[in-house]
Structures are given as structure tokens and as C-alpha cells.
TORKOL-4160 file (C-alpha; in steps of 0.2 Angstrom, whole numbers, padded with zeros to 4 digits, m for minus):
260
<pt num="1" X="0095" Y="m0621" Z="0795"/>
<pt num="2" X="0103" Y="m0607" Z="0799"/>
<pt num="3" X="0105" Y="m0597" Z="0818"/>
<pt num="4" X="0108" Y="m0580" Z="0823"/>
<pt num="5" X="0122" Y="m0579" Z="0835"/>
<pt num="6" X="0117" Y="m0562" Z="0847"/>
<pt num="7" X="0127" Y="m0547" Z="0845"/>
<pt num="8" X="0142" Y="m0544" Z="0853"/>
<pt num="9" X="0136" Y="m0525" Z="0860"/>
<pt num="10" X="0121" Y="m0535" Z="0867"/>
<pt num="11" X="0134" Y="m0549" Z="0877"/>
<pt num="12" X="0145" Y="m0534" Z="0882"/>
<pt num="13" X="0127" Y="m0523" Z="0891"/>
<pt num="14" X="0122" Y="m0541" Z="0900"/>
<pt num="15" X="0140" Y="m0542" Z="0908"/>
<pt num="16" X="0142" Y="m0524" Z="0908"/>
<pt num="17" X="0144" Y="m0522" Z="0928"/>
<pt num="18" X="0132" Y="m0514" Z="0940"/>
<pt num="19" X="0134" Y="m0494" Z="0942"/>
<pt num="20" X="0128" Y="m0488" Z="0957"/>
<pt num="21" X="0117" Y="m0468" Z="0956"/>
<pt num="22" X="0129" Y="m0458" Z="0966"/>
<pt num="23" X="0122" Y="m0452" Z="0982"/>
<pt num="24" X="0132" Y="m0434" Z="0980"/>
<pt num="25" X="0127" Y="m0433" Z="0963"/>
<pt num="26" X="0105" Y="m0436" Z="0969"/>
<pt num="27" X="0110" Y="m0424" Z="0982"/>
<pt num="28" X="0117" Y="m0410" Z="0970"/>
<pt num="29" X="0100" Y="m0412" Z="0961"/>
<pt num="30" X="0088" Y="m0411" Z="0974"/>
<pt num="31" X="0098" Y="m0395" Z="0980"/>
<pt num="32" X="0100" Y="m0389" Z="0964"/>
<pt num="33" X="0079" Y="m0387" Z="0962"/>
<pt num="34" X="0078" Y="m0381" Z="0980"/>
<pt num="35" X="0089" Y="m0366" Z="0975"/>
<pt num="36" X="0074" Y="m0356" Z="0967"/>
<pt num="37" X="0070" Y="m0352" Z="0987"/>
<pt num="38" X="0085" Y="m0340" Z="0987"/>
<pt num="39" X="0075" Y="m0331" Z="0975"/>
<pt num="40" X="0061" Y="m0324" Z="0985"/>
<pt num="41" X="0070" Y="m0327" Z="1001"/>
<pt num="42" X="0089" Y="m0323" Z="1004"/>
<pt num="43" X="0092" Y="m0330" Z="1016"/>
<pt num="44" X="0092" Y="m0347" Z="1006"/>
<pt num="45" X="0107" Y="m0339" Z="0996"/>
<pt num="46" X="0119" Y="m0341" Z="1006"/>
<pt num="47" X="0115" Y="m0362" Z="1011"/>
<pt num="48" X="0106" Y="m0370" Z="0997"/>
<pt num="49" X="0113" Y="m0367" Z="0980"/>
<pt num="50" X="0131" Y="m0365" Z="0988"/>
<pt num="51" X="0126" Y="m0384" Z="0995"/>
<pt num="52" X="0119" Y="m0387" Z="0977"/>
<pt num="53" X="0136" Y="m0384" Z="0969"/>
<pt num="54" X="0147" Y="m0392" Z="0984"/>
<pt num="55" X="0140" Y="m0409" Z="0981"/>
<pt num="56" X="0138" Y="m0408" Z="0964"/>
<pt num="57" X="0157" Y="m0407" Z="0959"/>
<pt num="58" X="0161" Y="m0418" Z="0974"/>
<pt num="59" X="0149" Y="m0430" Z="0964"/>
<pt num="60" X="0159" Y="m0428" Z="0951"/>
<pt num="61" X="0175" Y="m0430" Z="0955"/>
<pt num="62" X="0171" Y="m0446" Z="0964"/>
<pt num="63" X="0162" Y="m0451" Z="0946"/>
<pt num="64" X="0175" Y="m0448" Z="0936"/>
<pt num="65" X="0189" Y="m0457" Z="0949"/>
<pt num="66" X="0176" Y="m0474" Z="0947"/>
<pt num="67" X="0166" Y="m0474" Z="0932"/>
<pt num="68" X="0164" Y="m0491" Z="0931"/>
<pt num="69" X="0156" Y="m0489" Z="0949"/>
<pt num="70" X="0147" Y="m0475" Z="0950"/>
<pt num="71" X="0132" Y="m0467" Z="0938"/>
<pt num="72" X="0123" Y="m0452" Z="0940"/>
<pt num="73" X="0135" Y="m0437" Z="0932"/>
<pt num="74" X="0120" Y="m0428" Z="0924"/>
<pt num="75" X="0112" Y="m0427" Z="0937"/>
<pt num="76" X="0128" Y="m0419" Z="0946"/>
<pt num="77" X="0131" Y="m0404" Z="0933"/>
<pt num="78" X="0110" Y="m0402" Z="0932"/>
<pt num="79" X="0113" Y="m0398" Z="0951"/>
<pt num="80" X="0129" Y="m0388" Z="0948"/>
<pt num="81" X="0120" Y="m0376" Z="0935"/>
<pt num="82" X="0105" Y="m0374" Z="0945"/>
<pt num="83" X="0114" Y="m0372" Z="0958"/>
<pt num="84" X="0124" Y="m0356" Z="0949"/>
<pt num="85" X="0112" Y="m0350" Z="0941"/>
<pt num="86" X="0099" Y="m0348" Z="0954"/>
<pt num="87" X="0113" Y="m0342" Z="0964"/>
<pt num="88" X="0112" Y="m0327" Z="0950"/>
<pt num="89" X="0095" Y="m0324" Z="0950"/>
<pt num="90" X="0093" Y="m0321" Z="0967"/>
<pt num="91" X="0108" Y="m0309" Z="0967"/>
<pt num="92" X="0101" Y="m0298" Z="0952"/>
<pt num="93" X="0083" Y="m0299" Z="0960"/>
<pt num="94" X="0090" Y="m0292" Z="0975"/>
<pt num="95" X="0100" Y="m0279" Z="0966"/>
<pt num="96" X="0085" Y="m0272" Z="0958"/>
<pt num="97" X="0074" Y="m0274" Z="0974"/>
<pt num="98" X="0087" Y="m0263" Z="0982"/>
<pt num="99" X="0087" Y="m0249" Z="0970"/>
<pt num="100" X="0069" Y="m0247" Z="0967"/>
<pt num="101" X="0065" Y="m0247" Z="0986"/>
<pt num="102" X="0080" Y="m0234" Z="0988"/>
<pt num="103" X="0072" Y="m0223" Z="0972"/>
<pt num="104" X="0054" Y="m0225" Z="0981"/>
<pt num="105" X="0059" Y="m0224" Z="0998"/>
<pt num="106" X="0072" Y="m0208" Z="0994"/>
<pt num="107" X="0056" Y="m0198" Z="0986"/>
<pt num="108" X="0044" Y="m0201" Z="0998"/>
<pt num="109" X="0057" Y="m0198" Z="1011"/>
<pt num="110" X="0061" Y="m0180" Z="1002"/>
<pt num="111" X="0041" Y="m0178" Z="0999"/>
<pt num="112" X="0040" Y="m0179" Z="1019"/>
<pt num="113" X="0056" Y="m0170" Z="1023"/>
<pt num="114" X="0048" Y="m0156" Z="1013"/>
<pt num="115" X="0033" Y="m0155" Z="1023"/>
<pt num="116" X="0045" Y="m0154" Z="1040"/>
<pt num="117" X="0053" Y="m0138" Z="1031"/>
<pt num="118" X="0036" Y="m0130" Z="1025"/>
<pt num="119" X="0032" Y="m0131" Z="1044"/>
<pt num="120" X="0017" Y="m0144" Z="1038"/>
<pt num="121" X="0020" Y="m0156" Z="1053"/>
<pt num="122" X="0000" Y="m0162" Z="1054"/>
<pt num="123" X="0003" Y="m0165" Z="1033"/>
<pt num="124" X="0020" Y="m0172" Z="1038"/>
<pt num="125" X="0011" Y="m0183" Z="1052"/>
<pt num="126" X="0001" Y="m0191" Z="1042"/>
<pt num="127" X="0012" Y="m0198" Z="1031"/>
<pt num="128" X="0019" Y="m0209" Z="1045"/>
<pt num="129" X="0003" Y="m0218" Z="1044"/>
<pt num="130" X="m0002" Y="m0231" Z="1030"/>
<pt num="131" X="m0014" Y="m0227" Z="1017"/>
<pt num="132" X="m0029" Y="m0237" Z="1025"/>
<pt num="133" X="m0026" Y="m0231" Z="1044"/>
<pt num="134" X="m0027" Y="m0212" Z="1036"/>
<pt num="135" X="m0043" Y="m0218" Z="1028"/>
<pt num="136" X="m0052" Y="m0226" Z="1043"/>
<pt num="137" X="m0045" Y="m0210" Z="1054"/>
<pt num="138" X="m0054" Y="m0199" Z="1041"/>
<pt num="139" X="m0069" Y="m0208" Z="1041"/>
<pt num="140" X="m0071" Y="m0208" Z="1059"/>
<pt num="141" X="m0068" Y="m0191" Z="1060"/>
<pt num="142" X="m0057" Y="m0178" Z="1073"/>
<pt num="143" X="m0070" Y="m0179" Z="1087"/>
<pt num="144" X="m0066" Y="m0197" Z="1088"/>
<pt num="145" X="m0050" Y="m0201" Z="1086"/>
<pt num="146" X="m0041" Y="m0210" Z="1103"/>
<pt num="147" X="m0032" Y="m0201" Z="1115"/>
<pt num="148" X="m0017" Y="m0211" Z="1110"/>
<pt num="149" X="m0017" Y="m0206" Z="1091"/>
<pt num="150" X="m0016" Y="m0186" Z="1098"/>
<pt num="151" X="m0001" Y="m0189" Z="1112"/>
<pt num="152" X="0008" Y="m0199" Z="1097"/>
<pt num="153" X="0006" Y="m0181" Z="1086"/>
<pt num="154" X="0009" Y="m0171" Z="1100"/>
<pt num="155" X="0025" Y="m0180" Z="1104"/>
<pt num="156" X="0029" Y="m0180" Z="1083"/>
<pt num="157" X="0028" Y="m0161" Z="1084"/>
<pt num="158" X="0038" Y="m0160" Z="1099"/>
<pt num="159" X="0054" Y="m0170" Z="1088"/>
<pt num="160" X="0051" Y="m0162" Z="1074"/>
<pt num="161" X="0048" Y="m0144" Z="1077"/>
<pt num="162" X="0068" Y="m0138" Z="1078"/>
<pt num="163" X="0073" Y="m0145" Z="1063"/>
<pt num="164" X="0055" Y="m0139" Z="1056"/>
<pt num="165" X="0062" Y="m0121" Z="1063"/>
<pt num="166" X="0080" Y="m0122" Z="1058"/>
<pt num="167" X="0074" Y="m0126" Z="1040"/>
<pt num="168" X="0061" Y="m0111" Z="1039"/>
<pt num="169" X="0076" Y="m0100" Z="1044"/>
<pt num="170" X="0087" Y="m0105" Z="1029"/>
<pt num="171" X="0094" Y="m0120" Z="1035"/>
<pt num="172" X="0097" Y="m0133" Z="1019"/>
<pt num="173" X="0091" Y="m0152" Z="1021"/>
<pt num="174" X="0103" Y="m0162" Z="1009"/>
<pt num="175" X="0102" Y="m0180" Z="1005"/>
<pt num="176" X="0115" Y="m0192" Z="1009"/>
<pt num="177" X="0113" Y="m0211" Z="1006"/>
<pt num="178" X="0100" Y="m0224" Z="1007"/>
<pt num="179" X="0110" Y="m0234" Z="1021"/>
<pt num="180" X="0100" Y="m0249" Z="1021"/>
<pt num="181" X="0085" Y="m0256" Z="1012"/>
<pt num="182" X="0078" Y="m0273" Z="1017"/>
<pt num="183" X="0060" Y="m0283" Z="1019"/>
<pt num="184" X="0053" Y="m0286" Z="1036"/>
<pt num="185" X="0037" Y="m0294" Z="1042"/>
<pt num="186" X="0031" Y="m0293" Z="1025"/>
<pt num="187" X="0035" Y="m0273" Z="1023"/>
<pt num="188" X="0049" Y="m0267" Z="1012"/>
<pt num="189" X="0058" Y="m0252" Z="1019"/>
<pt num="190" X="0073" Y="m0241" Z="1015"/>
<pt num="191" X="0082" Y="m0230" Z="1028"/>
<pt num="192" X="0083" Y="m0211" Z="1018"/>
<pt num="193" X="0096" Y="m0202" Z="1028"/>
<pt num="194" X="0098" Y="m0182" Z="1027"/>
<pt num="195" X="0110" Y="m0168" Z="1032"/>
<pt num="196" X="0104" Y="m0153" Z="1039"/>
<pt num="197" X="0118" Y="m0139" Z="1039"/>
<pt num="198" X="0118" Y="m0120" Z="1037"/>
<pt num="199" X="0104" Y="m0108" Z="1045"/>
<pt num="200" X="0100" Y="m0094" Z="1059"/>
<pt num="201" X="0100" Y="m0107" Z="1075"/>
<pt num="202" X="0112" Y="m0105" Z="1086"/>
<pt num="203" X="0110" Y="m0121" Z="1094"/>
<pt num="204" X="0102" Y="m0140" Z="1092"/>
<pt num="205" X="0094" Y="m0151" Z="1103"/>
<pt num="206" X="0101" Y="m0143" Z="1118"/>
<pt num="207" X="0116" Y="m0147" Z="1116"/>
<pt num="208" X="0125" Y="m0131" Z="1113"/>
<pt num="209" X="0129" Y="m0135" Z="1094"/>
<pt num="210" X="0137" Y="m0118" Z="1082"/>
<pt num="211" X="0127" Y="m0112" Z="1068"/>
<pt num="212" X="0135" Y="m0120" Z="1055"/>
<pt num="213" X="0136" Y="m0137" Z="1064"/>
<pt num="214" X="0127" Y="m0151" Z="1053"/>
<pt num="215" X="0114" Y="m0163" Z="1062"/>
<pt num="216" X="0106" Y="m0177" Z="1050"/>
<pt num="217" X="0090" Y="m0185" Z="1050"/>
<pt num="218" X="0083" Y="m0201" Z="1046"/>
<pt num="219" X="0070" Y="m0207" Z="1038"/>
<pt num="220" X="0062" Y="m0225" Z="1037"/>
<pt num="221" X="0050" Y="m0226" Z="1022"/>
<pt num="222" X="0041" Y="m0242" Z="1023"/>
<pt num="223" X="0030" Y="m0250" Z="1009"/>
<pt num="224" X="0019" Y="m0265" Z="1007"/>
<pt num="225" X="0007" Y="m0272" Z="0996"/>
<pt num="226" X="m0014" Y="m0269" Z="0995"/>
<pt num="227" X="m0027" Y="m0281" Z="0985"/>
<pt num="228" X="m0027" Y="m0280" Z="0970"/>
<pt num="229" X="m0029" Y="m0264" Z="0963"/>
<pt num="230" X="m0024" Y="m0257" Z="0978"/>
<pt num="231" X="m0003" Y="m0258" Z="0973"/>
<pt num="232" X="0009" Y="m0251" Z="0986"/>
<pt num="233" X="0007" Y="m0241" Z="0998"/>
<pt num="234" X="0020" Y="m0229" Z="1007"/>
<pt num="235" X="0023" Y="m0222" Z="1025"/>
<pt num="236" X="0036" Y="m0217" Z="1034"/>
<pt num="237" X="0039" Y="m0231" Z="1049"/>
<pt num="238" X="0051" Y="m0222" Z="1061"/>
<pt num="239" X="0059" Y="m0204" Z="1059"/>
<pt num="240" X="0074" Y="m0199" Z="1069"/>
<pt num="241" X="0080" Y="m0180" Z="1071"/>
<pt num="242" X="0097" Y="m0182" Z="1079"/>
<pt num="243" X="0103" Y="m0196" Z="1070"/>
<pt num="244" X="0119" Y="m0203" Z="1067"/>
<pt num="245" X="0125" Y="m0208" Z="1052"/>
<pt num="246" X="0126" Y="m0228" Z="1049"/>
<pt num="247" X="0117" Y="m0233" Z="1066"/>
<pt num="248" X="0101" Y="m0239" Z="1060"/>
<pt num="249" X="0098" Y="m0256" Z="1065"/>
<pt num="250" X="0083" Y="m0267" Z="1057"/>
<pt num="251" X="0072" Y="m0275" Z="1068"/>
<pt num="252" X="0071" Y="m0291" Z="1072"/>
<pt num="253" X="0057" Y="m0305" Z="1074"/>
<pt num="254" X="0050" Y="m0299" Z="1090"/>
<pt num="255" X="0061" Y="m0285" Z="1092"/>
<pt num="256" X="0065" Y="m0267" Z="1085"/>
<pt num="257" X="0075" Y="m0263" Z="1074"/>
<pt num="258" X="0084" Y="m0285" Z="1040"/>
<pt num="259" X="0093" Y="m0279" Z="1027"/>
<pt num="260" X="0103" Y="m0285" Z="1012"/>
């Protein structure tokens, strides 16, 4: 009668000792998933998948000083490559959100800058409106429009009739930079600024400027989403006619004034 004596790989797994999942390394993972929130959101970017990546080699170094201790080193570099490459995601997503709002947001801007220097400010003041509120004015018609919505135009015309004037007499309006493009409160925005130099005024803005001084203007063009097959819509938010350069300031939750 013959036995069969177990194998000596099946001994060796029943003594092999206990390895314990490495807490660091369960960590890395968990983070490592969590990073596809920098994606739409970046303000994750800068928290999670650097956390994600943190852990996961700490995770690793202690595996490799105690393998015979500690398990889990999959699940370490699964977290470290989700954690990079999420990390890359996010960056090139925000790269290409940046230049197609500052290529949208430029045109529009120049689209309203033109109308400031065609004299057209009740076209130009429209544009400051979004798609839907110039609807609804429209329908309503002149005669009922609020006090409120003249006085805003009234005080529109009032800020942008030099420049308006300084351009009809020859002055050139010149693009300079997109300074800041961001999202906010659920609308994407680009901040468009211009130079306005050259032209028959002796002055601006009361305030005693020659001829050929230059004076720059800034425009906010903001854009957000309609129902389906509505797309985007553009108008410009804020407009400033004596602006200095690199001063705009996004706003904040409850305040006035994000960007990447």
C-alpha cells in the first residue's frame, strides 16, 4: 500500500508566516481612485493625487525593508500611477480649458470692443446681458423694462462714451493678453484686456492725460452652459475703462471678484 507524502511548496505555504496588507499601501489606493476629482475640479490637484503618490512610495519602501511582514505592494504602485497620471490629466484638461476660453472670450471681447468704437453702445450693452435675459427683455418689450435696467444703461453709456469717443477720433484699441481665465459659480470667464493709445483727445478721464498717453480696458467675457441644444452662451460680466494692467481679481464665494 502505497501513500502520498504532500509536497513540500504546500508545507512551505501552511508555515509560510502571516503578512499583514500595509495600511499606507490601502491608503495610496483609495487616494489613488479619488484622484479623478482633480479632473473636473482643481482644486483636488494640488491635495489628492500628490497624497496618492506620497503614500504609495512610503508604502513601499516600508514593503520592501519587511517583506516577509508586510503585503500589499500592488496596490501601492496602482495608487502611485493613478495618482501621476491623473495628476496629468487634470493638468492637460486645464490647459485646453484655458486656451479655448481665452480664444472665445478674446473674440467676444473684440466683437464688443468693436461696437464701443462704432459708437454702438445700446448694441454694445446688450452684449453684457446673457442670451436668455436679452430674450425675456425682448419679449416684454421697451415700455416695460424696470427702471433699474435703464439707470444700469444709462450708467454704461456714461463709462463708455470717451473711450467710445477717443476711438471714433482715430484712436487704436489693441489687444494685449488674456490675464486670467477661470470658472466661477458655475460660469467660465476670461478677463480680455485692451490698450487704447493714439487719437485726437487731449485728455482721459479727467485726469489731464496727453494725446498719445495709452489707457487700457478690460473686458470680462463670461460663458456658461444652456440645455441641451442650447450650448454656450456669451456675455460680457464686468467692463472696466481705466483699467490697470494685471489687477483683476476673481471673485470669491460671496464676494466679488478663481482662476488657474
Amino acid at each position: 500500500m502505497s501513500t502520498t507524502s504532500p509536497s513540500l511548496s504546500s508545507v512551505d505555504a501552511e508555515l509560510a508566516p502571516y503578512r499583514a496588507l500595509n495600511s499606507l499601501a490601502v491608503l495610496s489606493f483609495v487616494l489613488g481612485l479619488a484622484s479623478i476629482l482633480s479632473v473636473p475640479w482643481w482644486f483636488f490637484l494640488c491635495t489628492i493625487p500628490p497624497a496618492a503618490i506620497v503614500t504609495g512610495l512610503l508604502a513601499l519602501r516600508q514593503i520592501a525593508g519587511a517583506p516577509q511582514e508586510y503585503a500589499g505592494k500592488r496596490l501601492a504602485q496602482a495608487g502611485v500611477v493613478m495618482g501621476i497620471g491623473f495628476a496629468a490629466v487634470a493638468i492637460g484638461h486645464d490647459k485646453l480649458t484655458a486656451a479655448r476660453l481665452s480664444k472665445h472670450g478674446r473674440l467676444f471681447a473684440e466683437r464688443f470692443v468693436q461696437k464701443i468704437k462704432a459708437g454702438q453702445l445700446e448694441d454694445a450693452f446688450w452684449l453684457t446681458m446673457p442670451r436668455e435675459q436679452r430674450t425675456e427683455i425682448a419679449k416684454q418689450g421697451m415700455s416695460s423694462i424696470p427702471n433699474e435696467f435703464h439707470q444700469r444703461y444709462q450708467q454704461f453709456r456714461m463709462e463708455a462714451k470717451e473711450t467710445s469717443e477717443l476711438l471714433a477720433k482715430g484712436a487704436e484699441s489693441e489687444f494685449v493678453s488674456v490675464e486670467r481665465t477661470g470658472r466661477e459659480q458655475g460660469v467660465e470667464y476670461a478677463a480680455v484686456v485692451f490698450r487704447v493709445h493714439g487719437g485726437d483727445s487731449t485728455t482721459h478721464a479727467g485726469h489731464g492725460h496727453g494725446e498719445h498717453d495709452d489707457h487700457y480696458v478690460m473686458v470680462l467675457a463670461a460663458s456658461y452652459s444652456l440645455p441641451p441644444p442650447g450650448g454656450a452662451t456669451w456675455f460680457v460680466r464686468q467692463q472696466n475703462f481705466a483699467y490697470k494692467p494685471n489687477s483683476y481679481e476673481p471673485t470669491r464665494p460671496g464676494g466679488h471678484g478663481h482662476s488657474h
